[in-house]
MDTraj code that builds the backbone (N, CA, C; nanometers):
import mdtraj as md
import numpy as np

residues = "UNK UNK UNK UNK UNK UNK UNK UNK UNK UNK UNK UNK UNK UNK UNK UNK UNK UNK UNK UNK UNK UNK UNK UNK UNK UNK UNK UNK UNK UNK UNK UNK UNK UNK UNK UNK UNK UNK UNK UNK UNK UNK UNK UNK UNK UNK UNK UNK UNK UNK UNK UNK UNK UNK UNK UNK UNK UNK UNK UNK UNK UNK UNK UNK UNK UNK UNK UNK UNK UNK UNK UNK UNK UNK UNK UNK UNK UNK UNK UNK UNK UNK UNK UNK UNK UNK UNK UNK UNK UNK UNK UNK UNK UNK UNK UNK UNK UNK UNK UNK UNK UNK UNK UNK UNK UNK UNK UNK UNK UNK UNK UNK UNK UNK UNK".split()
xyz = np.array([
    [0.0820, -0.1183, 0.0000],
    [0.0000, 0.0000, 0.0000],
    [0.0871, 0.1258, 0.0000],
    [0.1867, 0.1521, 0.0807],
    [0.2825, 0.2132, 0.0988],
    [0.3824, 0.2340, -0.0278],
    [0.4105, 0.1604, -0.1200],
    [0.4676, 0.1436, -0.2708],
    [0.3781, 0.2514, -0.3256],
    [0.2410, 0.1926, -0.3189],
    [0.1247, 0.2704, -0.4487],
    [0.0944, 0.3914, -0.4137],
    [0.0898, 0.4065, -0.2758],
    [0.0522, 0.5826, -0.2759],
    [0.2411, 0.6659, -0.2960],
    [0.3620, 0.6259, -0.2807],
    [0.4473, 0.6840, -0.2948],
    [0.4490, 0.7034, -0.4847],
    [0.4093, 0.5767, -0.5753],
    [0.3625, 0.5637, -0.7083],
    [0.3104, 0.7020, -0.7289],
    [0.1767, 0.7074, -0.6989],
    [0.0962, 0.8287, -0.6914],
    [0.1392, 0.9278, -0.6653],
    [0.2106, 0.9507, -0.5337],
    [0.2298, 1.1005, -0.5110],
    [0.3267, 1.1365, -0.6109],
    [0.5027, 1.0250, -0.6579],
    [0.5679, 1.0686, -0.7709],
    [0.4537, 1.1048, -0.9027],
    [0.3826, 1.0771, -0.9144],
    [0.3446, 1.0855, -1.0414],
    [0.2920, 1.1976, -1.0510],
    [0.1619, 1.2162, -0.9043],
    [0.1440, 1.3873, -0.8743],
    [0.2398, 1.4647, -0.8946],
    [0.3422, 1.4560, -0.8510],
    [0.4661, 1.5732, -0.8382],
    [0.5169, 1.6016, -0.9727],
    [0.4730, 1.4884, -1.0465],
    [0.6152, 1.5176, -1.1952],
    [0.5143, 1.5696, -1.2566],
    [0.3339, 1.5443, -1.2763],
    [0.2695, 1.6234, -1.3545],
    [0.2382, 1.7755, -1.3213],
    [0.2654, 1.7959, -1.1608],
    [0.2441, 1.9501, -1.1194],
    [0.3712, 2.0178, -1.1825],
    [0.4505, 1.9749, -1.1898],
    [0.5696, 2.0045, -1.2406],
    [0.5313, 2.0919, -1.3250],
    [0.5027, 1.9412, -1.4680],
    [0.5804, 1.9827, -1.5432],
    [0.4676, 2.0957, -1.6138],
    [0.3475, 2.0979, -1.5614],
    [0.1833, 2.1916, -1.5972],
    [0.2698, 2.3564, -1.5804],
    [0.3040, 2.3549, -1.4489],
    [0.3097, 2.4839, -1.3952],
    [0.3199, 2.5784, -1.4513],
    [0.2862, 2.6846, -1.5436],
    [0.2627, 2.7866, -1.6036],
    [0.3214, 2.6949, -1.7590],
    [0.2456, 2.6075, -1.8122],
    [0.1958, 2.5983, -1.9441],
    [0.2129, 2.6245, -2.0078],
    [0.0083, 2.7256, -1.9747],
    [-0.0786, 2.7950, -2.1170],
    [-0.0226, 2.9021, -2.0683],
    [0.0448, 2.9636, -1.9905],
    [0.0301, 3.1102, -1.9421],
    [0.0651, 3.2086, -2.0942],
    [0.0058, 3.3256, -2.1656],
    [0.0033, 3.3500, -2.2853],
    [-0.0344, 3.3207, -2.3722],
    [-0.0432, 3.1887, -2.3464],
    [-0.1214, 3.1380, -2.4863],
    [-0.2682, 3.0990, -2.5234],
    [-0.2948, 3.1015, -2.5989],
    [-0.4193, 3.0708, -2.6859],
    [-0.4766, 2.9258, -2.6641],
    [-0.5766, 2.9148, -2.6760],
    [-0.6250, 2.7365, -2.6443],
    [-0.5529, 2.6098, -2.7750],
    [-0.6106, 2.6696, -2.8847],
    [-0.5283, 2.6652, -2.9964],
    [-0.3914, 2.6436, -3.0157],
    [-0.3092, 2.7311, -2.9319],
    [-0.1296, 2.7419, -2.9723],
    [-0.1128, 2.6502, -2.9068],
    [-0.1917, 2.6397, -2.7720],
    [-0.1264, 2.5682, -2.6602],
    [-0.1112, 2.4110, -2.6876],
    [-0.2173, 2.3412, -2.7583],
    [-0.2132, 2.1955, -2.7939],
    [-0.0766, 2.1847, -2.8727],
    [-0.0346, 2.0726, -2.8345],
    [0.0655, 1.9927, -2.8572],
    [0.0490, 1.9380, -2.9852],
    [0.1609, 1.8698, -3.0980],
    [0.1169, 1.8558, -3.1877],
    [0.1263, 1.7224, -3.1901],
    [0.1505, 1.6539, -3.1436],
    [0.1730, 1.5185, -3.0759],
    [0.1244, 1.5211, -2.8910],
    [0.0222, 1.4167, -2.8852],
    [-0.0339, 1.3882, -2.7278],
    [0.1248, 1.2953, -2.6530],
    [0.1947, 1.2648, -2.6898],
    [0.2801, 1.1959, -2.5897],
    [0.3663, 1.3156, -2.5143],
    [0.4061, 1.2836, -2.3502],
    [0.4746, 1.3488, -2.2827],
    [0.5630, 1.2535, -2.2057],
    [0.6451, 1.3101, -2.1766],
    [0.8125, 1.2715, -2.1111],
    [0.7961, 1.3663, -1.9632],
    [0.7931, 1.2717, -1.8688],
    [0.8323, 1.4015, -1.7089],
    [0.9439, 1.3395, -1.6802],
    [1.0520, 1.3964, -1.6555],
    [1.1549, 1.2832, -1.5438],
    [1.1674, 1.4548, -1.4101],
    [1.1759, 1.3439, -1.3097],
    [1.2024, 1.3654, -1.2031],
    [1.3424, 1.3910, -1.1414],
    [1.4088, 1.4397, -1.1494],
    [1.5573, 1.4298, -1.0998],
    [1.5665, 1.3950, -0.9571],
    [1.4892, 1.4592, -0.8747],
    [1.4793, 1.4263, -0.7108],
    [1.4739, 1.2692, -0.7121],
    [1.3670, 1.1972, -0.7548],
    [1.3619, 1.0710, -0.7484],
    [1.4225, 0.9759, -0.8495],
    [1.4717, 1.0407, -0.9574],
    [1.5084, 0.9512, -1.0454],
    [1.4221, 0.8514, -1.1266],
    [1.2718, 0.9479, -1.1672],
    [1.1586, 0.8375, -1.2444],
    [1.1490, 0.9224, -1.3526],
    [1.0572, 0.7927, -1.4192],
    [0.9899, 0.9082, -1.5907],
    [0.8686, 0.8474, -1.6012],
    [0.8046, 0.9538, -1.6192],
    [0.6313, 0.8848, -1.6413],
    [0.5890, 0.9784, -1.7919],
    [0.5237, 0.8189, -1.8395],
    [0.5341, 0.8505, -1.9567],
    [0.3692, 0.8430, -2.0090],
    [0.3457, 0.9930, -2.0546],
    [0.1935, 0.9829, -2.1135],
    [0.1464, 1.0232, -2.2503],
    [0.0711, 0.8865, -2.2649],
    [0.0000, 0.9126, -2.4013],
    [-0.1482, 0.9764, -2.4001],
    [-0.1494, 1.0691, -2.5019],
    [-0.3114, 1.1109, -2.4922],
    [-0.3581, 1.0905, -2.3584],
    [-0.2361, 1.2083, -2.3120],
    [-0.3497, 1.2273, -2.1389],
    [-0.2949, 1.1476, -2.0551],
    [-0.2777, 1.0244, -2.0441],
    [-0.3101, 0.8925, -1.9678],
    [-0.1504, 0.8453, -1.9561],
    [-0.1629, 0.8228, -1.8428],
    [-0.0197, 0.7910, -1.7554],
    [-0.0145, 0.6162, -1.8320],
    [0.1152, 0.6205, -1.9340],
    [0.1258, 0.4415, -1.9474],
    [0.2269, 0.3814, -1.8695],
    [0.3231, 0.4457, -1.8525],
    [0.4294, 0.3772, -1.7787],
    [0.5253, 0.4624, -1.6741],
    [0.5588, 0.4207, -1.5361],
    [0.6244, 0.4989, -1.4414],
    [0.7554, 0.4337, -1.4107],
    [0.8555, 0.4439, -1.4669],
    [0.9859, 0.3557, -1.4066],
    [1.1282, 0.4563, -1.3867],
    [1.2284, 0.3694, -1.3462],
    [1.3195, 0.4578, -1.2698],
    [1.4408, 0.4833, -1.3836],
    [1.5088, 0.6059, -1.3810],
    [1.6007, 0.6571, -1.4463],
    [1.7381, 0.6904, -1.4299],
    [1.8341, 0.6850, -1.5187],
    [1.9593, 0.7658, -1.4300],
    [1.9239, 0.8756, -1.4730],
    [1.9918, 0.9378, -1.4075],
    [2.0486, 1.1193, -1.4361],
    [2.1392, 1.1655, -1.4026],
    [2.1707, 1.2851, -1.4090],
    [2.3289, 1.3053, -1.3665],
    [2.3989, 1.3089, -1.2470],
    [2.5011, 1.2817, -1.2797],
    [2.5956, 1.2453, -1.1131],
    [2.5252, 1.3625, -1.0573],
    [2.5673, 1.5512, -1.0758],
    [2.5275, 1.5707, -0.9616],
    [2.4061, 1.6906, -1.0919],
    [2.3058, 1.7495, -0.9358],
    [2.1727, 1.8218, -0.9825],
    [2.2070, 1.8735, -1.1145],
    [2.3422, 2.0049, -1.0825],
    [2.3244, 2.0471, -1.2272],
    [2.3651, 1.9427, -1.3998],
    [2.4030, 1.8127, -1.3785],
    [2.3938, 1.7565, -1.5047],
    [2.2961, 1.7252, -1.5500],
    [2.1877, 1.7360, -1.5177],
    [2.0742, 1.7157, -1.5720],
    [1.9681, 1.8501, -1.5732],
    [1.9436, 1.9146, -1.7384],
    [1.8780, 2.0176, -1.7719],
    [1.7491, 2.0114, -1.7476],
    [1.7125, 2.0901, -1.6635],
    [1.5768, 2.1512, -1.6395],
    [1.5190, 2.2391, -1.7550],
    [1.3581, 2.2032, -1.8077],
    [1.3171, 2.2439, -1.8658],
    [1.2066, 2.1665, -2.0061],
    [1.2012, 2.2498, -2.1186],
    [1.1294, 2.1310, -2.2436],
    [1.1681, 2.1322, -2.3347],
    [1.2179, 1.9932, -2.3443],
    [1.3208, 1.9484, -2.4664],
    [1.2550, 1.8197, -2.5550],
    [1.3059, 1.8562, -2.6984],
    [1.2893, 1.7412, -2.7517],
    [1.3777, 1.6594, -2.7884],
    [1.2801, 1.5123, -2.7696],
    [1.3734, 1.3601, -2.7756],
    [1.4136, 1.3150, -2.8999],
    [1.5418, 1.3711, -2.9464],
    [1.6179, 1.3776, -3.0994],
    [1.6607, 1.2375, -3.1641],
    [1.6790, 1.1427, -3.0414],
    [1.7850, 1.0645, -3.0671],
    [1.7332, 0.9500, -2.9238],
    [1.7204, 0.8302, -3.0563],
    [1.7151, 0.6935, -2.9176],
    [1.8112, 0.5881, -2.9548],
    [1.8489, 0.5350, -2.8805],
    [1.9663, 0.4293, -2.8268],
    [1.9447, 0.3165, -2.7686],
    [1.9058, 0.2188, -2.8237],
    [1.8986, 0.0425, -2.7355],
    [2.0173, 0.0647, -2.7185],
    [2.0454, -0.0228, -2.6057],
    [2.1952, -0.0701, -2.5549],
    [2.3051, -0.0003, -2.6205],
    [2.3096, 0.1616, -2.5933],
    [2.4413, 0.2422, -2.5647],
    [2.5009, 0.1920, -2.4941],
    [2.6626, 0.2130, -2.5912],
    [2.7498, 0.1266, -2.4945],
    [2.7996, 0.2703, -2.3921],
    [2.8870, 0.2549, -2.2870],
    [2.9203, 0.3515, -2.1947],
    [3.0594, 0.4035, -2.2093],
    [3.0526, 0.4660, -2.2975],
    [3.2138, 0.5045, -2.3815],
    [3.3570, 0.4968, -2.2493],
    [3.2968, 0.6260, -2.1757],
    [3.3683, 0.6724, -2.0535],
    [3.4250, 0.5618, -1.9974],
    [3.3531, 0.4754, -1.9747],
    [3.3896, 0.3430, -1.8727],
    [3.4071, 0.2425, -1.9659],
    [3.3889, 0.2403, -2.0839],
    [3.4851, 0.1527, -2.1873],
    [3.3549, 0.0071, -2.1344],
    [3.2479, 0.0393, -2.1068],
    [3.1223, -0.0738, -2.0830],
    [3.0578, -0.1087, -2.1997],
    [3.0431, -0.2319, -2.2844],
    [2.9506, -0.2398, -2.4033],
    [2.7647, -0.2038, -2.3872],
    [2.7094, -0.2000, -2.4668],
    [2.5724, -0.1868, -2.4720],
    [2.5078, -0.3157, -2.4271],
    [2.4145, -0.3385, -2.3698],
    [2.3714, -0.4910, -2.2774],
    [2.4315, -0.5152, -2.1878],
    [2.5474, -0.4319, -2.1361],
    [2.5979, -0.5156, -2.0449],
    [2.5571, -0.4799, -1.8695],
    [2.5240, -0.5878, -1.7569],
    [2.4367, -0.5080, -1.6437],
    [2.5218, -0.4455, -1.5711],
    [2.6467, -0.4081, -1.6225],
    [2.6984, -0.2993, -1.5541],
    [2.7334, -0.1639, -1.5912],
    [2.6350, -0.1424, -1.6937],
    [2.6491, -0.0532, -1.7662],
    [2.5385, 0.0445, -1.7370],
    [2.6092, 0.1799, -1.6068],
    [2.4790, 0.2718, -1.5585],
    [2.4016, 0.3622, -1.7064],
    [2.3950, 0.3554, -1.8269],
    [2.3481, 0.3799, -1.9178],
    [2.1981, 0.2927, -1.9368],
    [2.1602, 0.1734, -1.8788],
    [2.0661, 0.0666, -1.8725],
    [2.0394, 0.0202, -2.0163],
    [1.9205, -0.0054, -2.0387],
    [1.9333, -0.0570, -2.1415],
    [1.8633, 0.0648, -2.2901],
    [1.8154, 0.1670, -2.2267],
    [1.7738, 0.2293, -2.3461],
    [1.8002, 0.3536, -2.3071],
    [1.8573, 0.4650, -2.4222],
    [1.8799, 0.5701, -2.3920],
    [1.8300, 0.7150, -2.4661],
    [1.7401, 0.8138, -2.4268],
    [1.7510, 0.9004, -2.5166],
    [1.8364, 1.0450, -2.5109],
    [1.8416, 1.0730, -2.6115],
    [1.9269, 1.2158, -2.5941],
    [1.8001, 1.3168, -2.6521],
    [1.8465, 1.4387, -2.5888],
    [1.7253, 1.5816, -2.5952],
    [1.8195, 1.6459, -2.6751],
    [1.7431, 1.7612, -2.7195],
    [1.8227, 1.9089, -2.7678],
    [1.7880, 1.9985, -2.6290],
    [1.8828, 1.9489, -2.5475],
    [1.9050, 2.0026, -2.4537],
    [2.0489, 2.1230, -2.4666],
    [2.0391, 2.2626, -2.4047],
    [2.1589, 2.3447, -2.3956],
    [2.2321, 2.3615, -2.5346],
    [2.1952, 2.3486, -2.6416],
    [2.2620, 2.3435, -2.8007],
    [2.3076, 2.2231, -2.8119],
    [2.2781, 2.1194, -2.7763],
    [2.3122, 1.9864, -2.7993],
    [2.2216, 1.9446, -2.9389],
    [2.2844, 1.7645, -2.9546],
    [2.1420, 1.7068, -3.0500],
    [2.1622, 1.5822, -2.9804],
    [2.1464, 1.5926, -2.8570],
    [2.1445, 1.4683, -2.8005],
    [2.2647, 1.4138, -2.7847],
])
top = md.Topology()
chain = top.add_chain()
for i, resn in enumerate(residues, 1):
    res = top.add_residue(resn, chain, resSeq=i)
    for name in ("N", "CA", "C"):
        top.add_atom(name, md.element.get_by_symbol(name[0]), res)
traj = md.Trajectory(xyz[None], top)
């Protein structure tokens, strides 16, 4: 019971998040998305809840960066996906379970990046 309401409250927290001033300026119109899927990750907890058209499909756990500031705050898009990135730095192949990269990875246009 204790699992499912901590479930819940992460999931509360990452959608107050990521709402919080929106529409502010905008039009009902501008404001829709042109695609219904959304991406929240959490850095405090290290989750991503992932929603389609509205509706929460999946809540699971993430890395992020060693420390707060490696990981960009804000809304970015997901440029670039990766099954089993290998972990260059640590010379780790892709699949392998010691590889803190896990098994799927995306990169944002985050900070002038392309992922």
């Amino acid at each position: 019971m204790k699992n499912m309401f901590m479930k819940s409250m992460t999931v509360f927290t990452l959608l107050m998040v990521a709402l919080c001033g929106v529409n502010q300026g905008k039009t009902e119109a501008a404001s829709k998305p042109a695609n219904q899927d959304l991406i929240i990750i959490n850095k405090y907890y290290n989750k991503l809840a992932y929603f389609h058209n509205g509706y929460i499909e999946i809540v699971d756990p993430v890395a992020t960066g060693k420390t707060w500031d490696k990981t960009p705050v804000g809304f970015f898009k997901v440029v670039n996906k990766i099954k089993n990135r290998p972990y260059y730095t640590g010379h780790i192949p892709g699949g392998d379970p010691r590889n803190p990269l896990g098994k799927r990875w995306l990169g944002l246009n985050a900070n002038g990046t392309y992922g």
